[in-house]
Structures are given as C-alpha cells and as structure tokens.
C-alpha positions in Angstrom: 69.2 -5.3 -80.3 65.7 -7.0 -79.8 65.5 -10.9 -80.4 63.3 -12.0 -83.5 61.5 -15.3 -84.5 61.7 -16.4 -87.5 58.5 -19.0 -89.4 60.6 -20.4 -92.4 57.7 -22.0 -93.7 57.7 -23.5 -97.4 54.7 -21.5 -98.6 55.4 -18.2 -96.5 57.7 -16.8 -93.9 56.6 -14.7 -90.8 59.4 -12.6 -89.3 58.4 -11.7 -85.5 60.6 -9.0 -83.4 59.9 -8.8 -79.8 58.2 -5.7 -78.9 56.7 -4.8 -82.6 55.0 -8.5 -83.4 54.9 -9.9 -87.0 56.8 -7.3 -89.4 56.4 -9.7 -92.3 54.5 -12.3 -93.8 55.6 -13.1 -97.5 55.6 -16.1 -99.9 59.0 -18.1 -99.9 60.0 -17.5 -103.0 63.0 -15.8 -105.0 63.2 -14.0 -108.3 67.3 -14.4 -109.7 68.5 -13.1 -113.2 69.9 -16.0 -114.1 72.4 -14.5 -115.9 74.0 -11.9 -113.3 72.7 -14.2 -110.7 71.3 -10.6 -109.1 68.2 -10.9 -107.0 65.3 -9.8 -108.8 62.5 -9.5 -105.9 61.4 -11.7 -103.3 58.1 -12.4 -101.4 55.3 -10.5 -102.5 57.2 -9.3 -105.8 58.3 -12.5 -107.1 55.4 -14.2 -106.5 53.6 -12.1 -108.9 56.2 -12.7 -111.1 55.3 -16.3 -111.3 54.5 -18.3 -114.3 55.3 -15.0 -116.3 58.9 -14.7 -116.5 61.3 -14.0 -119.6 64.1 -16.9 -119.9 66.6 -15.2 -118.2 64.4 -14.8 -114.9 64.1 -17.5 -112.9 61.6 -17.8 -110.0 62.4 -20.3 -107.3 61.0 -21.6 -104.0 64.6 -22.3 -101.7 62.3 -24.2 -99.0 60.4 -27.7 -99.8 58.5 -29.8 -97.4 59.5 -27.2 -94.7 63.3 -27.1 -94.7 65.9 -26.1 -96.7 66.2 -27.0 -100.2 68.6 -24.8 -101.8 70.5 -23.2 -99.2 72.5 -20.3 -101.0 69.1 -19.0 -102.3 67.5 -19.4 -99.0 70.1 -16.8 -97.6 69.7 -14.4 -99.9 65.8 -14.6 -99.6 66.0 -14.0 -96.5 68.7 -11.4 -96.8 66.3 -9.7 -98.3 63.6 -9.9 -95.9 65.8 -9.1 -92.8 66.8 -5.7 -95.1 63.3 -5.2 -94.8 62.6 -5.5 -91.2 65.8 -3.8 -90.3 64.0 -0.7 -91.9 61.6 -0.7 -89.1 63.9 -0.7 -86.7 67.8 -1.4 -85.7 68.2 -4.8 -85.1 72.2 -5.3 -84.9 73.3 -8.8 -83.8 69.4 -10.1 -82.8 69.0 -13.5 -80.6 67.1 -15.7 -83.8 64.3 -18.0 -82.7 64.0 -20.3 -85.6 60.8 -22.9 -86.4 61.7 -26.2 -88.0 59.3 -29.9 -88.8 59.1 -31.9 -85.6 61.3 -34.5 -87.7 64.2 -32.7 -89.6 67.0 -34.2 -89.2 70.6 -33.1 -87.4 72.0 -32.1 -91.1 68.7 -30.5 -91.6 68.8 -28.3 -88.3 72.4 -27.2 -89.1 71.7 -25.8 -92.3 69.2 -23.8 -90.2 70.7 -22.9 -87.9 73.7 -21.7 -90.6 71.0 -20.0 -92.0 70.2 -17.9 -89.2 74.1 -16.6 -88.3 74.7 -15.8 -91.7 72.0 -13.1 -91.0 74.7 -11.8 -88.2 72.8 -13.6 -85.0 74.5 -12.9 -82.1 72.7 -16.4 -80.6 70.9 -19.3 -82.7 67.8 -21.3 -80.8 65.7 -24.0 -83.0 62.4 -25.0 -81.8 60.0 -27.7 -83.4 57.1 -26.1 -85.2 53.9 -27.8 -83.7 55.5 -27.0 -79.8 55.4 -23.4 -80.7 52.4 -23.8 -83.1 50.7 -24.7 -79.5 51.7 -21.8 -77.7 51.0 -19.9 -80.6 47.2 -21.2 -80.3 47.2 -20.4 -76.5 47.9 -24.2 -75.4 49.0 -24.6 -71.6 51.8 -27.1 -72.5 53.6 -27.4 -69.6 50.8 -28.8 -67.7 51.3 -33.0 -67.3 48.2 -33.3 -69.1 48.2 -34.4 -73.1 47.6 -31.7 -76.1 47.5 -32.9 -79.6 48.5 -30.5 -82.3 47.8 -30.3 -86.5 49.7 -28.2 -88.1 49.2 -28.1 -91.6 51.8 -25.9 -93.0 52.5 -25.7 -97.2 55.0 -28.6 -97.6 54.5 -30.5 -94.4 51.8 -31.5 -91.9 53.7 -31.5 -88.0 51.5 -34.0 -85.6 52.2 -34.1 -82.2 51.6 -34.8 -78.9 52.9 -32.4 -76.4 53.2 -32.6 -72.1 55.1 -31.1 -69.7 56.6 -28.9 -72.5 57.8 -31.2 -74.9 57.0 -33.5 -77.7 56.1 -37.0 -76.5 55.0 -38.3 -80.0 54.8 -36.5 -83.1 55.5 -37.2 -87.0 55.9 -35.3 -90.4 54.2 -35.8 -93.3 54.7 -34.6 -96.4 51.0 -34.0 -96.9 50.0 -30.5 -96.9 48.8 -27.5 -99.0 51.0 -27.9 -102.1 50.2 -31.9 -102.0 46.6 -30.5 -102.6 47.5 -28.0 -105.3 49.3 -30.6 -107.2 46.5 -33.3 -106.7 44.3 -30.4 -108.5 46.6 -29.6 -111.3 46.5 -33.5 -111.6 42.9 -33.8 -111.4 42.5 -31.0 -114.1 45.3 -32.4 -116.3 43.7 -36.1 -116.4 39.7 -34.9 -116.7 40.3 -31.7 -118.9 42.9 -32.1 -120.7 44.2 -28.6 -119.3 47.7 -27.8 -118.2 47.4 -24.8 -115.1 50.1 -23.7 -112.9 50.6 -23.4 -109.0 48.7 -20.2 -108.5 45.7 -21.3 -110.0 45.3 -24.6 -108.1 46.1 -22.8 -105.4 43.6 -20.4 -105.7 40.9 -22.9 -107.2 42.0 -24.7 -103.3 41.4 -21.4 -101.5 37.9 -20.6 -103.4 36.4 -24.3 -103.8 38.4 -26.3 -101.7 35.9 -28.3 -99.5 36.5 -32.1 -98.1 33.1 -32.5 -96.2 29.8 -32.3 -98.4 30.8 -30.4 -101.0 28.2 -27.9 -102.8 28.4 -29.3 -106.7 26.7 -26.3 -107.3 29.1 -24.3 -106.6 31.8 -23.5 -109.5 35.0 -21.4 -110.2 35.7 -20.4 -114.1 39.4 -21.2 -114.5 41.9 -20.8 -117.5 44.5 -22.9 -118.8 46.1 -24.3 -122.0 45.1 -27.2 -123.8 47.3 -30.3 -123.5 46.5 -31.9 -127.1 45.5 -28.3 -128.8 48.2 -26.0 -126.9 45.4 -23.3 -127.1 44.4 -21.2 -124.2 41.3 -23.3 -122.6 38.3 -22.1 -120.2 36.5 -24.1 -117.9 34.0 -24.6 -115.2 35.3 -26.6 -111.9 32.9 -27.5 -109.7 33.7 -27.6 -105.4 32.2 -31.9 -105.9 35.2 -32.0 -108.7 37.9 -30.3 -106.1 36.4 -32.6 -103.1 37.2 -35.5 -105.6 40.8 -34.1 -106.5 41.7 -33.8 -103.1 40.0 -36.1 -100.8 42.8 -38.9 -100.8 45.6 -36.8 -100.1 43.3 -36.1 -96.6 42.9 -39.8 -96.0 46.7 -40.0 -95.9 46.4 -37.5 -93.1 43.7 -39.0 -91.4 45.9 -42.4 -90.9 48.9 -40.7 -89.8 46.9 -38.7 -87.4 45.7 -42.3 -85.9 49.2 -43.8 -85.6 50.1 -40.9 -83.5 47.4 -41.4 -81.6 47.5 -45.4 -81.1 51.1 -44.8 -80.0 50.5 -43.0 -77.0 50.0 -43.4 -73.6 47.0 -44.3 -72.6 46.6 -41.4 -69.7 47.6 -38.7 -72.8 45.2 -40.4 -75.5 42.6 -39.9 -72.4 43.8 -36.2 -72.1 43.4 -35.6 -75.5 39.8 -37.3 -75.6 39.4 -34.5 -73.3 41.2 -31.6 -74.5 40.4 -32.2 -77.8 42.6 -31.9 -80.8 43.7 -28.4 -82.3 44.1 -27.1 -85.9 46.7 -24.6 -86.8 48.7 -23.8 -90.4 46.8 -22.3 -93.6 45.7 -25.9 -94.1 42.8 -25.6 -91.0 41.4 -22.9 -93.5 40.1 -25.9 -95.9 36.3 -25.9 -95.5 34.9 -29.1 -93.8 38.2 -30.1 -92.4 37.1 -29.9 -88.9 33.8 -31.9 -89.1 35.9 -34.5 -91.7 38.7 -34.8 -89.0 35.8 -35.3 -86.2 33.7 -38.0 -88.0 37.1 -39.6 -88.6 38.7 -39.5 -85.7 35.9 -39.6 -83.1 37.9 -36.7 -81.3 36.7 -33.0 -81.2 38.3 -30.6 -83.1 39.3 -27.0 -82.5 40.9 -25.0 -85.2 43.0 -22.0 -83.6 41.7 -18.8 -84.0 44.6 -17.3 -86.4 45.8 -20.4 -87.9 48.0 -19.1 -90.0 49.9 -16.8 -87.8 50.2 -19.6 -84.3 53.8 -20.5 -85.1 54.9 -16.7 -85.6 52.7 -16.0 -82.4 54.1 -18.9 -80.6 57.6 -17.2 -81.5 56.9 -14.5 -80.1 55.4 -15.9 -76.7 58.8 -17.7 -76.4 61.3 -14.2 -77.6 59.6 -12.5 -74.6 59.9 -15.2 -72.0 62.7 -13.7 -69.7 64.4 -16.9 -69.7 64.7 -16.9 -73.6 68.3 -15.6 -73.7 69.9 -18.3 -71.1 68.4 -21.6 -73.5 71.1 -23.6 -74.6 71.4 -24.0 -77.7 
C-alpha cells in the first residue's frame, strides 16, 4: 500500500504516490457514449476529442469552479485514472490526500471525500488547496509569521493567509483560467463576429495572453465560424485585443486580493509586506501578472517556481510526513 495525493483540479488532475511523485497530470474531462453510457477516454484522450464529437459522444468536464459538479462522472473519471496509476504500481487500499477550494462547503467536502472511498481508500484526509499550494512552493508555514498565497487554478482562484499552519483568512473566487477563456470567446464573438470553442481561447490565452503592456504587434492567426455567415472564418488577434478581453476579469482579482488583505491582522499584513506574496496555479503563467499584481498591490510578488505542479508537490510533502497516517480526519 503507499498513500497518494490527489489535485482534483477543474482544468487538470495530478495524482501523487509517495515514493514515485506525480504519476499523472491530465485534463478533467470525460468522453461517455451516451448511448451505452460506456466510458469513451478520459484525460489526454478526450480532450482531443473535444469540439469534434459525433452525437452520440458526449465530452464532459465532471469538476466546475474546483469541486464537484457531476459526481457519478467524476468517479468514473477518476476510475479511470487510478487504473492507470495502479499499472505502475500496487496500490491496494491507499491512505487518499485530497485538495479542495479554501471555501467549499460541508456538502461539498463530503462528496469529496465519497469520491475518494469509492476508489477503495483505506483512510480519507481533505486539505485546503492554497495550505498545500504553500508547502508545495517551499513556504515555511508553521512559523508565527504571515504568508499570503495566489493560487490561480482553472475554475477558482484560492487567497489566503496562512500562520502557524493554518488559514487565518482566505477566500474563493470564481475568477480564474476558464473566466479568461470565456472573456476571449466573448471578446471575439462581440468584435468579430466569430463563434470559437474552449481550446482555442485557451490556447489564444496561453500564446497572447498578456495583462501588463501588451505588444500590439504581436498576433496569433485563429479560426472560427462566422456568426451571421455560418462559414469557417480566419482572423488575426492581436496580444493589445487579448489584454482588452481579459483585463477586467484581473481587476476582480485584484479587489478580492485587497479585502483579504485589509482583513488581517495588522502584525501578518506587516509579515506579508515582508515576505512578500506568492504565485502558484497555471494562472501565474499569464505574462505580466506579477509586475500587474505589484503596481496594484504595492506588495512584491514571487511566482513559485513550478506553479502548476505546488499543490501536487505540496501533497506530496504532506503523504511523507511520518505523522500523515495518525491526522484525523
């Protein structure tokens, strides 16, 4: 048996066994034949699949703004994934380290914590995502000195403040990396008149994405289909345009980042003056969203070396604490 931690983030899920690391990083999302309601492919194979289905395929995401939205399918997704892992290695009745938002409620936290024993866990333990996003980025938070962590994850962004190894103030928004792939597909839908799916505003986010001085002079060619025409459509976005697009959806952040803040302590908002504030989840990969954050907030900002993995790497700095088996529940 060897104990596993488990990122069930809304854009991808990290699986992390104690003594091997991260054994899988794939998309959350399902492929189902909606007629023999068989599973179809999941992860990396379904998310290929996407936008490019016959009817009777049916590609769904079981997670939204980082818990569970459709619980049945969110087994068998990660059914599918733990068949996976279990080829690399007997894993027979595991210990399950599971990530969740810092505010998810009780109903929330049950459904996953069911989640995790119908994969056969012999024990269940839920931790908040930003605490273990912080010991994922190498964080000392057991110190009594103040942390602030951003953790920018697909469907929600985690902000917290963190001392003596807990959350003393922290909030979820649901403002994060699909919020800015829909502002994009809205952006292009009102100024071009051209309908594109997920994966291209996500990719047009990964290529030109930029919320700090944006290059106009640097442009992406992207397809689509013509709202008024219903013809296939080619155009040239520019990294000012996606600035423009998703620029607002930022400020939200930025204001909710300064209500966490002006509800603190005075001694941690003095630590954190100090320590600075640190940058984890794929949304600390947007260009210019440290210098944006800094000439907002006043407040340096760090971004984790391997944003996208802290939470998984936080897991596994937990799994291998010797006390990890005796944590209540």
């Amino acid at each position: 048996m060897r104990d596993i931690g488990i990122d069930l983030g809304t854009a991808n899920v990290l699986i992390y066994v104690k003594g091997e690391g991260i054994v899988l990083n794939e998309p959350s999302v399902i492929a189902i034949d909606t007629e023999s309601k068989k599973v179809l492919a999941v992860g990396n194979e379904a998310n290929i699949m996407l936008g490019r289905t016959p009817g009777k395929v049916k590609i769904i995401k079981p997670l939204k703004d980082g818990v569970i939205a459709d619980f049945d399918y969110t087994i068998s997704m990660l059914e599918e994934f733990m068949k996976k892992v279990r080829g690399k290695g007997k894993l027979k009745k595991p210990n399950i380290l599971i990530c969740c938002p810092a505010e998810i409620t009780p109903v929330e936290k049950n459904a996953l914590r069911e989640a995790a024993e119908n994969l056969g866990a012999k024990k269940v333990i839920i931790e908040e995502e930003p605490k273990v996003a912080a010991i994922g980025a190498g964080l000392d938070i057991e110190r009594a000195s103040g942390n602030m962590v951003i953790d920018i994850g697909g469907g929600t962004t985690d902000i917290a403040i963190l001392s003596l190894g807990s959350i003393v103030a922290s909030r979820s928004i649901k403002v994060a990396g699909n919020t800015f792939d829909q502002a994009i597909i809205d952006y292009v839908k009102d100024k071009y008149d051209l309908l594109i799916g997920s994966k291209t505003a996500e990719e047009i986010k990964i290529d030109l994405g930029c919320v700090y001085k944006p290059d106009k002079e640097n442009k992406k060619e992207i397809k689509g289909r013509s709202l008024t025409k219903g013809m296939p459509k080619t155009i040239n976005i520019s990294e000012k345009e996606v600035y423009e697009a998703i620029i607002p959806q930022v400020n939200k952040l930025v204001k909710e980042i300064k209500k966490v803040l002006e509800s603190s302590l005075p001694e941690l908002a003095s630590d954190i003056s100090d320590n600075g504030i640190t940058l984890t989840g794929g949304g600390a990969l947007l260009k210019g969203i440290q210098e944006f954050l800094e000439s907002e907030i006043k407040i340096n900002i760090n971004k984790a070396d391997s944003p996208l993995t802290c939470v998984a790497d936080g897991c596994g700095v937990l799994i291998s604490d010797k006390n990890f088996k005796n944590k209540e529940q």
